[in-house]
C-alpha positions, 0 to 999 in steps of 0.5 A, spaced: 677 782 558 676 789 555 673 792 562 678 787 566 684 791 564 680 798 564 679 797 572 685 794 574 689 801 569 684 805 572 686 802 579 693 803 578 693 811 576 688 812 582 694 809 587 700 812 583 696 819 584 693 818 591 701 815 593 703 823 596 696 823 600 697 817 603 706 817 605 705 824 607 706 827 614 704 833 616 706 837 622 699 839 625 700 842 633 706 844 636 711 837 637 708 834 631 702 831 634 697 829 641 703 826 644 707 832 643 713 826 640 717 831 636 718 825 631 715 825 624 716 820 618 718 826 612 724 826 610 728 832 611 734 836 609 741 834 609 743 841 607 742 848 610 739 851 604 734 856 605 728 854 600 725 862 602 723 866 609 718 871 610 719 877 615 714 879 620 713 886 624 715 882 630 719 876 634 717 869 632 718 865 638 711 860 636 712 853 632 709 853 626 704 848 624 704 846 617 698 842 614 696 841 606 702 846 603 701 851 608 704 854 613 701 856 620 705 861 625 704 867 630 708 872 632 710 878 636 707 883 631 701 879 634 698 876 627 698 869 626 700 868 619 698 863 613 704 862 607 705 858 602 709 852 604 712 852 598 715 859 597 713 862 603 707 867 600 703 870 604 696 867 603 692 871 610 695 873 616 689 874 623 691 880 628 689 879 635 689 883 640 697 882 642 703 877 642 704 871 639 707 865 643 702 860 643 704 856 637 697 854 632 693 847 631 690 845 625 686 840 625 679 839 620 681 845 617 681 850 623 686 854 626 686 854 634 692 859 637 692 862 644 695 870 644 697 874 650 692 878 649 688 872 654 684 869 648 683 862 645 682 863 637 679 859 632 679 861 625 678 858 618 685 855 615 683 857 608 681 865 609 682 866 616 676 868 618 675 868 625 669 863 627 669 864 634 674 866 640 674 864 648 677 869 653 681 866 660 683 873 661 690 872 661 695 871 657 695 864 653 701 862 652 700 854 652 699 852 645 693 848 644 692 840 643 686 838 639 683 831 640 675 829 639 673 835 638 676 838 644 682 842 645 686 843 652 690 849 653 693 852 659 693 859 661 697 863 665 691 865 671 694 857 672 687 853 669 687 848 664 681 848 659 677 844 656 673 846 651 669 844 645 673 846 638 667 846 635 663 852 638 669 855 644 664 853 649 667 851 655 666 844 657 671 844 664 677 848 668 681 845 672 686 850 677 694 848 678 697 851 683 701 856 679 701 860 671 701 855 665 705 855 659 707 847 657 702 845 652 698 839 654 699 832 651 694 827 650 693 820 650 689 814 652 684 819 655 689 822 659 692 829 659 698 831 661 701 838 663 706 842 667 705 848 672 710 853 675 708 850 680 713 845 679 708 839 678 706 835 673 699 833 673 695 827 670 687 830 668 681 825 665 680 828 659 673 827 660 671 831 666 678 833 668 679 830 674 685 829 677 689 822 677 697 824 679 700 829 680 708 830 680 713 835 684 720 837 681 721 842 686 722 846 679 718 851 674 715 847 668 716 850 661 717 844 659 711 840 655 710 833 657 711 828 652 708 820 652 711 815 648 710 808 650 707 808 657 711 813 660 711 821 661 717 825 659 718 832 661 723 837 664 723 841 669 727 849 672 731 844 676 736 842 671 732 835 671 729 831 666 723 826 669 721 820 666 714 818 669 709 811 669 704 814 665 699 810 668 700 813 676 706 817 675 711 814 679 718 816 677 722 811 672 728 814 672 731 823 672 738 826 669 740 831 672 744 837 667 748 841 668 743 846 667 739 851 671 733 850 668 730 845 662 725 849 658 725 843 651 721 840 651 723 832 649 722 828 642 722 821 643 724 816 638 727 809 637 727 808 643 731 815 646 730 821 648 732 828 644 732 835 649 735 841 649 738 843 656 737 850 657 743 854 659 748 849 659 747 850 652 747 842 651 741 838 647 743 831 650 741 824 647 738 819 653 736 812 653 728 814 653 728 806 658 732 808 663 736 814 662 742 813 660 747 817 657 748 817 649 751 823 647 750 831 647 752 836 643 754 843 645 752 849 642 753 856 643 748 859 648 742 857 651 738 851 648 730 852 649 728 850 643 724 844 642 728 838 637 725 836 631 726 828 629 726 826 622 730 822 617 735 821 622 736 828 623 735 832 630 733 839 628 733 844 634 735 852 634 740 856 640 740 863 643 746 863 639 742 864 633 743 858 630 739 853 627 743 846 629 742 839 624 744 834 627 746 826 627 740 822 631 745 816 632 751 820 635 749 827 635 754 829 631 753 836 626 751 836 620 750 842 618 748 849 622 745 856 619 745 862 622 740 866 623 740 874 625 737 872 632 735 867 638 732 862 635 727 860 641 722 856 635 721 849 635 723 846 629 717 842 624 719 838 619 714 836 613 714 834 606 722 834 605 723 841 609 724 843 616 720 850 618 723 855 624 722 862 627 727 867 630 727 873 634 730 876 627 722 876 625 724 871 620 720 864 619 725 859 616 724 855 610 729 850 609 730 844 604 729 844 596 725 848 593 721 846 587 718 838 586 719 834 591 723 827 590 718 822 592 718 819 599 720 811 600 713 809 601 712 814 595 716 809 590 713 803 594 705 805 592 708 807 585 712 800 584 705 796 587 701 800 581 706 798 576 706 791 578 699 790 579 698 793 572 702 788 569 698 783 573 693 785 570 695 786 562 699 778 563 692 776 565 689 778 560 694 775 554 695 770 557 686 769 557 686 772 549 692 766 547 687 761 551 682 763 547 686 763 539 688 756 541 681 753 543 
């Protein structure tokens, strides 16, 4: 009986310390994750309260990554940084050889970030250490998306790569028609992309083939995003597309008020968040048909990309303003500005929300010290403390049987 209730209190210590691991989503590539969804399960704050920023030589238009308590951002001083995600300490910082735009991808510990100085790298995300870099010979300002060891990347020659995360080794190349900046998504072997040349290309990711292409009749920035079997995406004409992700039939558009659509989307419970350009609106669409939900008007242009999370929409402005809004029905939460554009997309992890700004800044905001545990969190503590009691009544009751007999 003894060596009984040790394994079940051994059980439930390891569950109650392993509990962070397991609830915790970090926000790893630019958008959260391969299908550039812009959702995440963390909590997030309900206040604008600076938890610490860091001040770089240069503009921070990239979006930071944030992995295992650090955080991962270029900038236009051409360094991507590694800080402490809890203070905002600097860990390492890696110079390249010009502008960081290109937002980083961690993935089983490796950094991959593009640089405009035409190079792909790849360092060691604990000391920063370069372990190899790929030249496309033009500046790179797609952020890379990492999945079974390749990484997709578009550059502004107007190719995609494919390369093998591992080495750099060039696996395949693909030519659009014109400079790419949209950041590849990738899901169920497809790769999804946008070009300046006003088409949404559909590639297989195993040997870049194309499968569909589809004309907006406007320069895409915009990064595609995938959720549910349809592809989101927004276009320099003023329009948002929905597309079956299977053949690139057009399932549904919205047309701004906006000359251009640089956001990208975030999709989550059934709708559609995205900042409308220079109509300085973020709009909230029915993510089946289109429908219009709400919009919020800020103060100048909306380029940036919204994060979802804890029922909140994170999305900064050229008005200097980082906006939280309500996810159900756009209304504001709080707003914090910042001493320039805020072009950065938003991340949000473990309870916090990460931003960069042409004021050079990278923006922490949310608590500072411990962390109050999640719900998931508070589900495997209370799980434990049951299956411990379980565990110590089985054993009382066989001891009381036992005295009796």
């Amino acid at each position: 009986m003894k060596s009984f209730f040790i394994v079940v209190f051994l059980l439930a210590i390891f569950i109650i310390l392993s509990s962070n691991v397991i609830a915790q989503d970090w926000w790893p590539m630019f958008h959260h994750d391969t299908c550039h969804t812009g959702y995440s399960t963390s909590t997030a704050p309900d206040t604008c309260e600076v938890n610490w920023s860091y001040t770089t030589s240069g503009d921070v238009h990239s979006s930071p990554a944030v992995v295992n308590g650090k955080v991962y951002v270029g900038s236009f001083d051409n360094n991507i940084y590694c800080l402490d995600a809890s203070n905002g300490d600097s860990i390492w910082s890696y110079l390249t050889g010009d502008d960081i735009y290109s937002s980083p991808a961690v993935v089983n510990g490796k950094v991959y970030v593009g640089s405009r100085d035409g190079k792909v790298y790849c360092l060691d995300a604990s000391n920063g250490d370069s372990i190899w870099c790929f030249t496309t010979a033009s500046p790179v300002n797609s952020s890379p998306v990492i999945v079974d060891n390749r990484l997709y990347v578009g550059s502004n020659n107007s190719n995609i790569y494919c390369l093998n995360a591992s080495n750099g080794s060039l696996i395949w190349i693909y030519l659009t028609g014109h400079v790419v900046w949209s950041s590849p998504a990738v899901s169920d072997g497809r790769l999804y992309v946008g070009s300046f040349d006003g088409k949404v290309y559909c590639l297989n990711t195993s040997n870049g083939d194309s499968i569909w292409c589809y004309t907006t009749n406007g320069i895409i920035y915009s990064s595609p995003t995938v959720a549910d079997g349809k592809v989101y995406v927004g276009s320099n004409n003023g329009n948002i597309y929905c597309l079956n992700a299977l053949n690139g039939d057009s399932v549904w558009s919205y047309t701004t008020a906006a000359y251009g659509v640089w956001s990208s989307p975030a999709v989550a419970d059934g709708k559609v968040y995205i900042g409308g350009g220079d109509d300085d609106n973020v709009y909230c669409l029915n993510a089946s048909n289109g429908n219009f939900v709400w919009s919020f008007s800020a103060g100048n242009s909306v380029i940036s990309s919204p994060a979802v999370a804890d029922g909140k929409v994170y999305i900064g402005s050229e008005d200097n303003n980082l906006y939280c809004l309500r996810a159900s029905n756009g209304d504001s939460i709080w707003s914090y500005t910042t001493g320039g554009n805020v072009q950065s997309s938003p991340s949000a992890a473990n309870g916090r929300v990460y931003v960069g700004s042409v004021d050079n800044n990278i923006y922490c905001f949310g608590p500072s010290g411990q962390q109050v545990p999640t719900l998931s969190e508070w589900g495997m503590l209370i799980m434990a403390l049951l299956l411990l009691a379980a565990g110590t009544v089985a054993v009382v009751r066989r001891r009381k049987a036992a005295v009796r007999t």
